[in-house]
DRENBA-207483 format. One line per field, with one value per residue (C-alpha): residue number from 1; residue in three letters; z negated, x, y. Coordinates in steps of 0.1 Angstrom, whole numbers, always signed. Layout:
num (NUM ...)
residu (ALA ...)
up (Z ...)
east (X ...)
north (Y ...)
% end
This chain:
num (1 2 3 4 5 6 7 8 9 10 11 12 13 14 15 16 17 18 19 20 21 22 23 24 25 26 27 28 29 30 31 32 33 34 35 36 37 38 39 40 41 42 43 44 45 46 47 48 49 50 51 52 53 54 55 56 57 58 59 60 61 62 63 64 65 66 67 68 69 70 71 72 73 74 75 76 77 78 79 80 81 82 83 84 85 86 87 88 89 90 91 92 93 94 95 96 97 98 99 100 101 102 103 104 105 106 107 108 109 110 111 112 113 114 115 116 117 118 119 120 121 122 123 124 125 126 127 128 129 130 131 132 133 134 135 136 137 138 139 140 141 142 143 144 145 146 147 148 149 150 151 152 153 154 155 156 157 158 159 160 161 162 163 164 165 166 167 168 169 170 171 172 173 174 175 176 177 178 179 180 181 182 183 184 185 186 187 188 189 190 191 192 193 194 195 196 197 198 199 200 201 202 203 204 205 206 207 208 209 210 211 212 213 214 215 216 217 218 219 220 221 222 223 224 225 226 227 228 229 230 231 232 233 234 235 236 237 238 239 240 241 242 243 244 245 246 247 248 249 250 251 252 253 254 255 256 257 258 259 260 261 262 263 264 265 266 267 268 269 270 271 272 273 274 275 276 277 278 279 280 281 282 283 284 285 286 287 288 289 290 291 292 293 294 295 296 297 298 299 300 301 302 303 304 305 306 307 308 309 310 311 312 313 314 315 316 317 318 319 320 321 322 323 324 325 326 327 328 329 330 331 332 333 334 335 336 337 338 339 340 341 342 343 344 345 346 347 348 349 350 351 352 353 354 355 356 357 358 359 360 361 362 363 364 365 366 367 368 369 370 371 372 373 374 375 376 377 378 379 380 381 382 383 384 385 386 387 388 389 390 391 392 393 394 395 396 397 398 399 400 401 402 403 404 405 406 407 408 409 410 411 412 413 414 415 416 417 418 419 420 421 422 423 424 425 426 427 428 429 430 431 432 433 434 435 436 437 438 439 440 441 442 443 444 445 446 447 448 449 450 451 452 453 454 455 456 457 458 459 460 461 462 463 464 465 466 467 468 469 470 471 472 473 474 475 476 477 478 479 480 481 482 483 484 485 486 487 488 489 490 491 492 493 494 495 496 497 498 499 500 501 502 503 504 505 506 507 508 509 510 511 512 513 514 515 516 517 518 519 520 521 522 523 524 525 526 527 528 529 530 531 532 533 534 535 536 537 538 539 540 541 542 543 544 545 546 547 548 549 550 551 552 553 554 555 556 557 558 559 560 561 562 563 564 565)
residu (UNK UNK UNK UNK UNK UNK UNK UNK UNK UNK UNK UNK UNK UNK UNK UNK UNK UNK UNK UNK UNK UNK UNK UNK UNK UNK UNK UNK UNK UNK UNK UNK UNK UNK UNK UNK UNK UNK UNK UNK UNK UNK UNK UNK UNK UNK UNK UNK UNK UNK UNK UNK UNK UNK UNK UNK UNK UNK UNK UNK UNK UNK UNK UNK UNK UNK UNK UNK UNK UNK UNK UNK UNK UNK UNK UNK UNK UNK UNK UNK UNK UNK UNK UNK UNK UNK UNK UNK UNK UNK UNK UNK UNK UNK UNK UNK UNK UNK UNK UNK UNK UNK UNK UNK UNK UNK UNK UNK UNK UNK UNK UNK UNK UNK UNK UNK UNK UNK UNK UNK UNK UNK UNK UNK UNK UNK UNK UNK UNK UNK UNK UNK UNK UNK UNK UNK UNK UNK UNK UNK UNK UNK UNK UNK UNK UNK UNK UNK UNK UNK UNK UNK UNK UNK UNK UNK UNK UNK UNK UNK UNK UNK UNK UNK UNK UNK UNK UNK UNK UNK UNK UNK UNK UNK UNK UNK UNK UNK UNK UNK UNK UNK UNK UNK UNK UNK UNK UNK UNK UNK UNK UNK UNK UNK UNK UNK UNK UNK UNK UNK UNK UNK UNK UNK UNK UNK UNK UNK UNK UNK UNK UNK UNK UNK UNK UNK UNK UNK UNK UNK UNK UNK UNK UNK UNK UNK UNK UNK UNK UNK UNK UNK UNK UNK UNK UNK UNK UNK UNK UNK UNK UNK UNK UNK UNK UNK UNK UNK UNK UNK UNK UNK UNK UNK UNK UNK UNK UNK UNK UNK UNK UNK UNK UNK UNK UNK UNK UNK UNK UNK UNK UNK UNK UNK UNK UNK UNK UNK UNK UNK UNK UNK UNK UNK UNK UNK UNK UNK UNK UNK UNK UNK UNK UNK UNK UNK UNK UNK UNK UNK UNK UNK UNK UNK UNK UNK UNK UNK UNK UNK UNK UNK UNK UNK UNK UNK UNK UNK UNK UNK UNK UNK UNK UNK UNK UNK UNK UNK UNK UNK UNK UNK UNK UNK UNK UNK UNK UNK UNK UNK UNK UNK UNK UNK UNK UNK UNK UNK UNK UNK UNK UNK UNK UNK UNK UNK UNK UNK UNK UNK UNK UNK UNK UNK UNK UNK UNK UNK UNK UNK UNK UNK UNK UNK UNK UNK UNK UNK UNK UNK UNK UNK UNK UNK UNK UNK UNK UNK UNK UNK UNK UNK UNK UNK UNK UNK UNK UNK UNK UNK UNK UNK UNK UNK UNK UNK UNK UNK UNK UNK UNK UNK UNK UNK UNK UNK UNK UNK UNK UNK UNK UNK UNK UNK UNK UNK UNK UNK UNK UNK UNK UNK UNK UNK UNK UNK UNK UNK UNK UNK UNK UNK UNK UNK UNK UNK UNK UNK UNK UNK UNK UNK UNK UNK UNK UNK UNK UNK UNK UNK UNK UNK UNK UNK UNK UNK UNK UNK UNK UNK UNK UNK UNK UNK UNK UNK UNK UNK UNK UNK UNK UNK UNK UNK UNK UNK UNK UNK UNK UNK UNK UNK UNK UNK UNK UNK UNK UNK UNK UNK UNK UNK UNK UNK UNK UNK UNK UNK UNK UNK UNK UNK UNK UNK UNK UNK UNK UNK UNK UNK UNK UNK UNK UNK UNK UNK UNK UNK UNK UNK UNK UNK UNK UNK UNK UNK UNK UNK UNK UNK UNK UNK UNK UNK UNK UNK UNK UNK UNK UNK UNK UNK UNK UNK UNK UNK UNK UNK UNK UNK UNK UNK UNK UNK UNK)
up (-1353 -1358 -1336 -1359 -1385 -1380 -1366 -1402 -1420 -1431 -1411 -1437 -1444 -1408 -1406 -1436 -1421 -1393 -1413 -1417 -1380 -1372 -1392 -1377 -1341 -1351 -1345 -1310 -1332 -1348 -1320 -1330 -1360 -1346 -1313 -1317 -1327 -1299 -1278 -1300 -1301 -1270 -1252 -1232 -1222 -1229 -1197 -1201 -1238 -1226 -1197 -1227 -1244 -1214 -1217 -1253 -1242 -1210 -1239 -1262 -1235 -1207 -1217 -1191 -1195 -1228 -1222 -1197 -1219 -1248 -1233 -1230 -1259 -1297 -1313 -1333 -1300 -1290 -1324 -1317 -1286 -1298 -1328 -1299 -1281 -1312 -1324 -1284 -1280 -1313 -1317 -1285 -1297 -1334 -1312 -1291 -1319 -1344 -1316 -1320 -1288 -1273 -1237 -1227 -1196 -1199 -1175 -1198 -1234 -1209 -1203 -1240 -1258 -1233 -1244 -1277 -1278 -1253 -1291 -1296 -1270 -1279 -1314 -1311 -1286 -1309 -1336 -1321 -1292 -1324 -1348 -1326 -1315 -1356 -1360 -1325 -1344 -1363 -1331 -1335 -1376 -1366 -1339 -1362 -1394 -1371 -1351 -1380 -1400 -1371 -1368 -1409 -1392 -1387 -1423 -1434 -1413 -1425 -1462 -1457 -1437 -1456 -1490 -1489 -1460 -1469 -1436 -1417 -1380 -1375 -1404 -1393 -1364 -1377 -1403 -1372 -1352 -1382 -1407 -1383 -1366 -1405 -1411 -1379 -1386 -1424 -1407 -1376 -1397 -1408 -1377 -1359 -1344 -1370 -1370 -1359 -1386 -1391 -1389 -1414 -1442 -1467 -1482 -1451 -1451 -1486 -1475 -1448 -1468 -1494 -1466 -1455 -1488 -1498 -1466 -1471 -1504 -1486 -1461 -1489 -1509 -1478 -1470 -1507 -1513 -1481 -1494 -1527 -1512 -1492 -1518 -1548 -1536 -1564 -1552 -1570 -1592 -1580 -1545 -1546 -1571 -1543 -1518 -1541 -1546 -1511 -1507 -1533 -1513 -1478 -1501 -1513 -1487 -1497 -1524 -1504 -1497 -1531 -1545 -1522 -1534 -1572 -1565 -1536 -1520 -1534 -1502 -1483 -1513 -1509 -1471 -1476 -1465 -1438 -1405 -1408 -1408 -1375 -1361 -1374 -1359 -1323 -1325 -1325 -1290 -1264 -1247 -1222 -1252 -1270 -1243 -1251 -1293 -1290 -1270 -1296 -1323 -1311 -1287 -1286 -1269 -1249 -1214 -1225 -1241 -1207 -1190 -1211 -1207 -1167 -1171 -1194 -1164 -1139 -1157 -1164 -1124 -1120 -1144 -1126 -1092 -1094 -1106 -1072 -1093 -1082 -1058 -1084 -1106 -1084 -1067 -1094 -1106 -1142 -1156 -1180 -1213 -1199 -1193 -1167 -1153 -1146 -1111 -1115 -1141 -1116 -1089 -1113 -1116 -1155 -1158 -1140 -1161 -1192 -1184 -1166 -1197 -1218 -1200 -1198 -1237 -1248 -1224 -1230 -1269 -1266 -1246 -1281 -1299 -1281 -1280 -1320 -1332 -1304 -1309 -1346 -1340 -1312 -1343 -1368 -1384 -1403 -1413 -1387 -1407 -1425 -1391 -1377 -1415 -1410 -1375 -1386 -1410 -1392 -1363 -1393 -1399 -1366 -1359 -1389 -1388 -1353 -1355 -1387 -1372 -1333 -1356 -1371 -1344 -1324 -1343 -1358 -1325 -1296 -1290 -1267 -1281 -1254 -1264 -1290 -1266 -1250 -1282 -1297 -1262 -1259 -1296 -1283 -1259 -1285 -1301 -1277 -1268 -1307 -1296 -1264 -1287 -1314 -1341 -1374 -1398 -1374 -1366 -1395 -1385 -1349 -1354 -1384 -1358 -1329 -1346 -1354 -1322 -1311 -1329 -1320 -1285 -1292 -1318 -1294 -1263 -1273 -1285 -1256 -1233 -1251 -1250 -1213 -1200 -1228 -1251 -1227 -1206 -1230 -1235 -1201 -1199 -1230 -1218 -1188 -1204 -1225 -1189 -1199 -1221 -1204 -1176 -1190 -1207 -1175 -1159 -1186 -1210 -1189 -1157 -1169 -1208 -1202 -1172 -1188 -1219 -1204 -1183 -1208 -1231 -1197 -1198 -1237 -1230 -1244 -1248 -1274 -1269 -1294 -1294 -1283 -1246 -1247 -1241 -1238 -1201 -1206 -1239 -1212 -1185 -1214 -1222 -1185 -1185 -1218 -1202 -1173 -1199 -1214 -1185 -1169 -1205 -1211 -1170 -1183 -1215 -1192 -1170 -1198 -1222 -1206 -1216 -1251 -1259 -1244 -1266 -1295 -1292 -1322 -1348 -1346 -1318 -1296 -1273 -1236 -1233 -1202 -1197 -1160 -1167)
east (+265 +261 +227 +214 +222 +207 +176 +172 +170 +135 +123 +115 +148 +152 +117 +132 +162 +143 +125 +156 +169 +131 +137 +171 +153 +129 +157 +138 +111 +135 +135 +110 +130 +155 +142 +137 +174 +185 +161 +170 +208 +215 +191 +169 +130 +99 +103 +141 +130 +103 +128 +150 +122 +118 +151 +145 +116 +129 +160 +139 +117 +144 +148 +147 +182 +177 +149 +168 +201 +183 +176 +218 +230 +222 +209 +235 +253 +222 +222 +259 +251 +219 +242 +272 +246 +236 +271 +283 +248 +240 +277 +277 +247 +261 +290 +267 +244 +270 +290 +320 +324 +311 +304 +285 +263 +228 +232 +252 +235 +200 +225 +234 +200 +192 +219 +213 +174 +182 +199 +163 +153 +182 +173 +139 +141 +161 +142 +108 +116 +135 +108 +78 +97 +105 +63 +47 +14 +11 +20 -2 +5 +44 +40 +17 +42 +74 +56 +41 +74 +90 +59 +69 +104 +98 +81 +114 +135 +113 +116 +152 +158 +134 +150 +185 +199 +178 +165 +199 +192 +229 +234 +205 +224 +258 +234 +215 +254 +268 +244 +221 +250 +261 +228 +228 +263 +250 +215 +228 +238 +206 +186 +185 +166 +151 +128 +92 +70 +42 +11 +0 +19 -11 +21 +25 -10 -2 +36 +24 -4 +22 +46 +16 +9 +41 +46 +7 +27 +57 +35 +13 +46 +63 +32 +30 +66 +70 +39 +52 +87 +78 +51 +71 +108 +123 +153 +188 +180 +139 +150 +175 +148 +122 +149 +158 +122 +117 +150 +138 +102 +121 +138 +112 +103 +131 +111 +94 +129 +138 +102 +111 +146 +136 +102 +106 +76 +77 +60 +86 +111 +98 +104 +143 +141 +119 +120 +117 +86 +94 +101 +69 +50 +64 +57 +24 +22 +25 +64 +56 +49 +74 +103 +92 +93 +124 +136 +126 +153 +185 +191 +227 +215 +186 +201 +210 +174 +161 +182 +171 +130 +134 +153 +126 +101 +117 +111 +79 +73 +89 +61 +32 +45 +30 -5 -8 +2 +36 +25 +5 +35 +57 +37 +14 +17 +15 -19 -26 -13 +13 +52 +55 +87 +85 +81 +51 +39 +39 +20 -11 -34 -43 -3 -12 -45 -25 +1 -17 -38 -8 +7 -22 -29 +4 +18 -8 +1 +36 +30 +16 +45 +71 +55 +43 +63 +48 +18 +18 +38 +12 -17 +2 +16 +52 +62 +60 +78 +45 +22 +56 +53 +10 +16 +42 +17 -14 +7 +17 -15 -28 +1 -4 -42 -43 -27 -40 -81 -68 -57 -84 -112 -94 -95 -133 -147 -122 -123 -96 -69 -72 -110 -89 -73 -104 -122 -93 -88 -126 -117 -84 -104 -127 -95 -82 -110 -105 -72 -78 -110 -85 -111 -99 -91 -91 -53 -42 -73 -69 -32 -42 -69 -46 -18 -39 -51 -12 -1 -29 -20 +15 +6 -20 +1 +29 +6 -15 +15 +31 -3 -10 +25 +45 +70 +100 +106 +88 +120 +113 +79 +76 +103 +85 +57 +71 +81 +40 +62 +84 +68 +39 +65 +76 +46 +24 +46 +75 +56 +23 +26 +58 +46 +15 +34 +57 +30 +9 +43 +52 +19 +25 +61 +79 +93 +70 +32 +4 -31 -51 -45 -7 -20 -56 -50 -30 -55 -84 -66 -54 -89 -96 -67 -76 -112 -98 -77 -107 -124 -95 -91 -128 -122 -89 -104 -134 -111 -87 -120 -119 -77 -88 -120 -90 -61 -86 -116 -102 -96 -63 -35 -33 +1 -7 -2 +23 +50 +59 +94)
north (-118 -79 -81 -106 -89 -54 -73 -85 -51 -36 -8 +15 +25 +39 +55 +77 +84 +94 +124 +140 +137 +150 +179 +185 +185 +207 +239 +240 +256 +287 +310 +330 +335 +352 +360 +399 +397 +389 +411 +445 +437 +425 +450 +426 +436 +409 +394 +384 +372 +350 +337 +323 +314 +294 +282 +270 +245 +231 +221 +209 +188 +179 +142 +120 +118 +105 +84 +66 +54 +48 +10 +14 +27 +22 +49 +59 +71 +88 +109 +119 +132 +152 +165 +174 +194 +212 +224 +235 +253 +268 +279 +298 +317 +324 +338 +362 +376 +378 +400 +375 +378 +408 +406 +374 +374 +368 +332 +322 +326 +310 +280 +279 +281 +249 +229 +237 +224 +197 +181 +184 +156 +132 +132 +132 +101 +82 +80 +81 +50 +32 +37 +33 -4 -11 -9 -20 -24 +6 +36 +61 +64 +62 +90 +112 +107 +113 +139 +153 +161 +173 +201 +205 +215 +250 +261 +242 +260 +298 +290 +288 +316 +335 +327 +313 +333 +363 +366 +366 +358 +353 +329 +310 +304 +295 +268 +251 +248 +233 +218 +201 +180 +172 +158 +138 +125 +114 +98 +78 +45 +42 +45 +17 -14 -41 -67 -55 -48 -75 -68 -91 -73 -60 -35 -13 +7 +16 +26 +48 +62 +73 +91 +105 +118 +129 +151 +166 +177 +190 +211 +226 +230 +251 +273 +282 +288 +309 +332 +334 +343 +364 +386 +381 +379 +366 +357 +340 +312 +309 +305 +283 +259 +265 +249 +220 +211 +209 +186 +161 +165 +156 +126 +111 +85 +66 +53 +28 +12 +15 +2 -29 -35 -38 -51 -76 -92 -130 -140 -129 -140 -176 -173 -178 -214 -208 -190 -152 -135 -117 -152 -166 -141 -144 -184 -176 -160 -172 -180 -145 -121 -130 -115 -82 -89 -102 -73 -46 -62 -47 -20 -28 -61 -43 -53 -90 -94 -82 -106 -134 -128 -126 -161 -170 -155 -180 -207 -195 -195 -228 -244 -229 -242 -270 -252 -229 -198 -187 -164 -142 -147 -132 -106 -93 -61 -49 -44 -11 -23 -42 -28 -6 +3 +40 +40 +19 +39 +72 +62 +52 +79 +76 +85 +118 +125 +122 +143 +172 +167 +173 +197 +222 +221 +220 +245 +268 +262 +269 +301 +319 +297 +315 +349 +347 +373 +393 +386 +397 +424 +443 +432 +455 +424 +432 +400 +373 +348 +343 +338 +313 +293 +295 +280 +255 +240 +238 +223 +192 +188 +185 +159 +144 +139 +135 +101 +84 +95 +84 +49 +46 +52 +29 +5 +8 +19 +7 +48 +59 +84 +109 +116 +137 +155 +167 +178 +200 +216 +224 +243 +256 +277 +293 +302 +316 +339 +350 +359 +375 +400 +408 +414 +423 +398 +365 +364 +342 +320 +317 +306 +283 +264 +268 +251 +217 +222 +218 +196 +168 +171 +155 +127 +115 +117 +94 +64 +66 +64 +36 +17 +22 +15 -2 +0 -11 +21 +44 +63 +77 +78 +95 +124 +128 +134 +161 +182 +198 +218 +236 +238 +252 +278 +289 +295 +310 +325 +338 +345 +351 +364 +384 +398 +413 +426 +443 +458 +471 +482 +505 +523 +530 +543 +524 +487 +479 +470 +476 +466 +435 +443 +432 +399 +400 +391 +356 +345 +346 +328 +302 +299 +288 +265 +246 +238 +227 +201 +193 +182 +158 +142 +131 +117 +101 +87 +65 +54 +38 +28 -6 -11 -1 -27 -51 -42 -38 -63 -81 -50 -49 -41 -71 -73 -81 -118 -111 -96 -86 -72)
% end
């Protein structure tokens, strides 16, 4: 049978697919890029800029629409959607700022920019939920790798606006409308459910070190060819070497498929007359954990699977009859660690300490993301591309590094993930004071520390959420989750940053601010927010210590012995 069959394939395959599709849903991450196109030829102010900056993260972030089919559909159709947003959104853009069509309102380029990041969410989400499913015991290095590259996106994204499309706004738009939907057409085959990872394999530590490896390369590789592009500007043949040595960086973790291919394991080569490894593994727990295993093998059988564990759950209750326990079968409700569906999952109060937790160190972050060329700009920076690539690379790195250390202190110490959290927004507000001072020479620093700052927020997030309320209705949880975004877009960036530029540009006369007061205002009050995040995630982290010491007591990720749903 077809489910049987795609249950069988290796994982690894789709994790490097999923690289690619990460970069493509990255595009979110371009409008900086050509965001002061849009504002000088289509004559809007800072606050109408910052409104479709907006725009661009509640795209990117909306997707609870996505979270909710991704139990329906396989992910192949959740790619095509992502890339369908991508062309319809992106194109409408290209049209606008190329002046194709010359009168478009302002609603409706706001409505366009969300449909084109909204690819962002259906991308994201199917690759993420697949992946994180493919390697149940290995979450917070999957998150950090996939969260990682997609942080990589946007130094991918400079260096090729910077040196192939010599710094064309408007061809940077026509590439994301029609390359980005090619790459997601070429990458949907491969991404797709498989048989859980085991956790017994001694080989998969030394495959993720090495695609953690090769995409510390890739970052260093981006941040030096964008500075050498950008100082030397060699352009013809050099740039277009720079490009393919990136490509051939961005193909390179399809060498761990390949390694396995010609050099099979011969313990799972002398498993041919046995039962699969996958099948071995779910013997061994018991008949309630195994339900949510066996659901994780095939999306396109996610509702059946379901089906089946409930029937498996009756019987389950029909057993314990005759021990007294049907009532707590029945009636109990699903312990941290356990699947949650996601109205259980919102009326617990850790679900609300993580997400206002998220929300306020991510939303202050993306409040300087969208307003970095601004911000450089009113420093007497003249190329922003260079701050936008610094950013991009710190933000890897803090995705990156902030799941392997989360990993490995959870495992060593039974630490809980969102300790991280708290530390890196405790930093976030000395950074932001840097900001808000505007002392010579600490721009390039304070974005550097801002951007790992960032980036751990996200690579922590996701495996904490999928720890406390499971891997069943993550989709949704997850998307839900990423609502800090936007949300914190509108209300500090457009309402709050925008506000205060254009403000201070007014008393200049002129459109244009200059100085450290442009937004020496909004730096402070992030500073306040950030400490206010710090606080509720050290209260979120002792409240979930005892779910940790459970899920971890042995060393290693333990799944819940039940299974409510």
């Amino acid at each position: 049978m077809p489910a049987v069959k795609s249950g069988s394939r290796p994982p690894w395959v789709g994790l490097a697919a999923a690289v690619w599709v990460q970069i493509a849903a990255g595009a979110g991450y371009n409008f900086p890029l050509y965001s002061p196109e849009l504002k000088s030829v289509l004559g809007y102010n800072q606050r109408q800029l910052t409104l479709l900056g907006v725009a661009n993260d509640i795209g990117e972030n909306f997707g609870m629409l996505p979270g909710v089919v991704c139990n329906r559909l396989p992910p192949w159709l959740v790619l095509l959607i992502g890339a369908a947003s991508c062309f319809i959104g992106y194109g409408v853009l290209w049209l606008a700022l190329s002046r194709t069509i010359d009168v478009l309102p302002y609603w409706a380029l706001w409505i366009a920019l969300c449909i084109a990041t909204n690819s962002s969410a259906w991308l994201g989400t199917g690759v993420l939920v697949t992946n994180m499913r493919n390697f149940p015991y290995s979450r917070g290095t999957v998150a950090g790798i996939l969260k990682g590259y997609i942080g990589l996106s946007a130094a991918v994204y400079t260096l090729i606006y910077t040196g192939v499309l010599d710094h064309s706004p408007s061809k940077l738009l026509l590439l994301l409308a029609l390359g980005l939907p090619a790459v997601c057409l070429a990458m949907m085959y491969f991404v797709r459910p498989c048989s859980p990872a085991s956790e017994d394999d001694s080989s998969e530590h030394g495959h993720f070190l090495f695609t953690q490896i090769v995409s510390v390369f890739l970052g260093l590789y981006l941040l030096t060819a964008t500075l050498l592009d950008n100082v030397l500007s060699p352009g013809g043949l050099v740039t277009y070497i720079f490009f393919g040595i990136m490509v051939l960086l961005l193909l390179s973790p399809l060498a761990i498929p390949l390694k396995m291919t010609l050099y099979p394991n011969k313990k799972k080569k002398s498993g041919i007359n046995t039962p699969s490894s996958s099948s071995d593994q779910l013997s061994q727990l018991d008949q309630d954990a195994t339900e949510p295993l066996l659901a994780l093998s095939s999306s396109a059988t996610n509702l059946s699977s379901f089906q089946e564990s409930d029937d498996s759950s009756d019987v389950d209750i029909l057993l314990a009859e005759g021990e007294g326990a049907i009532y707590m079968k029945k009636k109990r409700k699903p312990k941290r660690g356990e699947d949650f569906r996601f109205r259980e999952a919102l009326i617990k109060a850790d679900f609300w300490l993580l997400f206002l937790g998220y929300f306020l160190g991510v939303g202050s972050g993306v409040t300087v993301l969208n307003n970095l060329a601004q911000i450089g700009i009113a420093a007497g920076v003249n190329d922003t591309t260079i701050l936008l690539c610094l950013f991009s690379f710190c933000n890897f790195v803090g995705r990156l590094g902030g799941g392997s250390v989360s990993e490995y202190y959870v495992r060593s110490k039974m630490l809980p993930r969102s300790i991280w959290m708290a530390f890196t927004q405790m930093i976030m507000v000395l950074t932001y004071l840097l900001f808000a001072l505007g002392l010579n020479g600490t721009l390039y620093f304070s974005t550097a520390l801002l951007g790992i700052c960032y980036g751990v927020q996200f690579s922590v997030m996701v495996p904490t959420a999928s720890e406390l309320f499971g891997l069943k209705h993550f989709g949704i949880i997850y998307n839900f989750m990423l609502l800090g975004n936007p949300l914190g877009a509108f209300l500090l960036s457009a309402i709050l940053a925008g506000y205060v530029y254009d403000n201070e540009a007014e008393k200049q006369g002129g459109t244009t601010c200059l100085g450290p007061s442009c937004f020496g205002l909004t730096f402070f009050v992030l500073a306040g927010v950030c400490a206010l995040g710090s606080v509720l995630s050290v209260i979120l982290t002792v409240r979930i210590r005892p779910v940790y010491q459970m899920l971890y007591s042995s060393g290693s990720f333990r799944l819940p012995s039940t299974s409510q749903h």
